[in-house]
Steps between C-alpha positions, in 0.01 A plus 500: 500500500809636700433812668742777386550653842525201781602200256189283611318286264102541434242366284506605169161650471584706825572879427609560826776342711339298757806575748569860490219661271694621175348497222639206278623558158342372179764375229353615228588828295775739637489632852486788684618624788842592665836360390517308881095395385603359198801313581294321770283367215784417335627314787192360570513333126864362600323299788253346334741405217370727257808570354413626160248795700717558718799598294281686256377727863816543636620651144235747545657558834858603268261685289419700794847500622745373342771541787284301715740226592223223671333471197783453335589228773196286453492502140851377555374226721238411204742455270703282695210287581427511124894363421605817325805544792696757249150738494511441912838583564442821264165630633693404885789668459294824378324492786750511761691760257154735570490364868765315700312487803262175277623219759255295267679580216844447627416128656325392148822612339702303736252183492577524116838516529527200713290285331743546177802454729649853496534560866726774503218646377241381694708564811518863384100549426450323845715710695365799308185379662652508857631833418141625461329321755740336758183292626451310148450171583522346169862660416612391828415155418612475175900684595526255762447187245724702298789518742461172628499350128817658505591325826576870700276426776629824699358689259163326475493560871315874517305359243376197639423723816296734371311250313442325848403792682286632176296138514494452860229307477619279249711154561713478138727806559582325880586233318720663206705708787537167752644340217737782432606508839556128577722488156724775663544299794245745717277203636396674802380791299349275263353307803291809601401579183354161441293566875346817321368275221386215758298768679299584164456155412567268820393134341713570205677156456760648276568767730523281780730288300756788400496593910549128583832502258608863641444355869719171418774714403517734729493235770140554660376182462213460672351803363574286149312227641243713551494687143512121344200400704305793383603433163393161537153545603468687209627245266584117635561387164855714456719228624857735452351694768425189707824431403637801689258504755664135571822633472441781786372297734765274459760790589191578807591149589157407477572118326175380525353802334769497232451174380145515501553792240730303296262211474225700418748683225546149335129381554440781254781482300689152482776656290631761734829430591592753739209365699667096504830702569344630805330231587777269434708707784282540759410109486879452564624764791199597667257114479788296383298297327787357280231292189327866480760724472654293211160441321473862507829603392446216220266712387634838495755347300292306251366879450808725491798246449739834540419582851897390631378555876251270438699286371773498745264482785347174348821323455562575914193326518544231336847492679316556858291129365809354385379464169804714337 
């Protein structure tokens, strides 16, 4: 049994709540009590997925009141869970007619809207939503998708923001506004943002990975290095990120380290041409081992016949043997 004051669940043959002493509330035969008494029973039906009680209480509710907009709102709810979305959107829009200030009420309408792929709509009910509560989370979330789907990224911006700083605790809205930043070209932005989801989760091999890519680009390599490693040690079976891990400390300069990567790369995955590329090249300018760089570039070719600087660097080869 739900307890119609604190929301905690109890044993069925208990007739008080075990958590903060209210009396529970038998389902059987109409109740008593105050409207805010009986809509917690009705509530309290909703939880437990007693949806047939629950909408017959909270129409007692309207029979009490019938201007009382949250009963309205959850009998909306029921009949969307039901798959009656015309009865929702009625007994909804009624209920933020009585009172606007239902945030509830305003993101089910937009949820609706969205998932039937009017999102001028759902835009409105969502800002509607901000308008009444500039905190809710869920509306936030939901206009920043929104824009971005749209591709305006400036405007999923404030969005995004207060989405992050609503969640702080939370990695996935980090990782929605990084994303947004490093496809406007704001890496270093994007970069710190990324930090602020490493310091909730700090072995987070995907994390690491993003801040690995970042750090390439914006030039930091050994703090790439680093963010690779990490990733890693996480997971040693993703070769594309021993793949880039080679490829950074190549730029480091480390050789030895590079080409270990790369031959651990193909170890696990023979077919990886980037890897026999890589390989291929180092072989040749930094071991000049002539036989190895070819058999490697053979390789990368065999894989992706395409690859023209492959290609061209293989036919110097073959020219540096005199076999041309």
């Amino acid at each position: 049994m739900i307890c119609p004051r604190c929301q905690s669940a109890n044993l069925d043959e208990h007739r008080y709540c075990s958590q903060c002493g209210a009396r529970l509330l038998v389902r059987e035969g109409p109740l008593g009590g105050s409207l805010r008494e009986q809509l917690h029973h009705g509530l309290a039906l909703l939880v437990e997925g007693e949806w047939s009680l629950a909408r017959t209480q909270l129409q007692r509710c309207l029979a009490l009141d019938p201007t009382h907009g949250a009963s309205l709102l959850y009998l909306g709810l029921i009949e969307c869970l039901e798959g009656a979305p015309r009865r929702a959107r009625e007994r909804l829009e009624k209920a933020v007619q009585l009172d606007p200030e239902l945030v509830n009420a305003w993101l089910l309408r937009g949820l609706m809207a969205e998932s039937e792929e009017d999102f001028a709509e759902a835009a409105r009910c969502y800002g509607e939503a901000v308008r009444q509560k500039s905190e809710a989370q869920l509306a936030h979330e939901r206009l920043a998708f929104l824009s971005l789907r749209r591709g305006d990224r400036e405007e999923a911006m404030p969005h995004l923001w207060a989405w992050v700083e609503g969640q702080k605790d939370e990695t996935a809205p980090l990782l929605h506004l990084s994303a947004a930043l490093e496809e406007m070209g704001r890496d270093e932005e994007a970069g710190r943002v990324l930090d602020r989801a490493l310091a909730l989760e700090p072995e987070a091999p995907a994390l690491h990975r993003r801040r690995g890519r970042l750090c390439r680009r914006l030039g930091l390599r050994q703090e790439a290095a680093d963010h690779f490693r990490a990733a890693l040690a996480a997971e040693p079976a993703d070769t594309d990120t021993r793949v880039e891990y080679g490829l950074t400390l190549s730029a480091l300069g480390d050789v030895d380290g590079a080409i270990a990567a790369f031959e651990q790369a193909v170890a696990r995955e023979p077919d990886h041409a980037l890897a026999h590329y890589e390989l291929g090249l180092l072989y040749f300018t930094e071991k000049g081992d002539l036989d190895r760089a070819l058999r490697e570039l053979e390789l990368a070719l065999a894989l992706n016949p395409e690859d023209a600087t492959a290609r061209m660097i293989y036919q110097e080869l073959l020219i540096e043997r005199g076999e041309a």
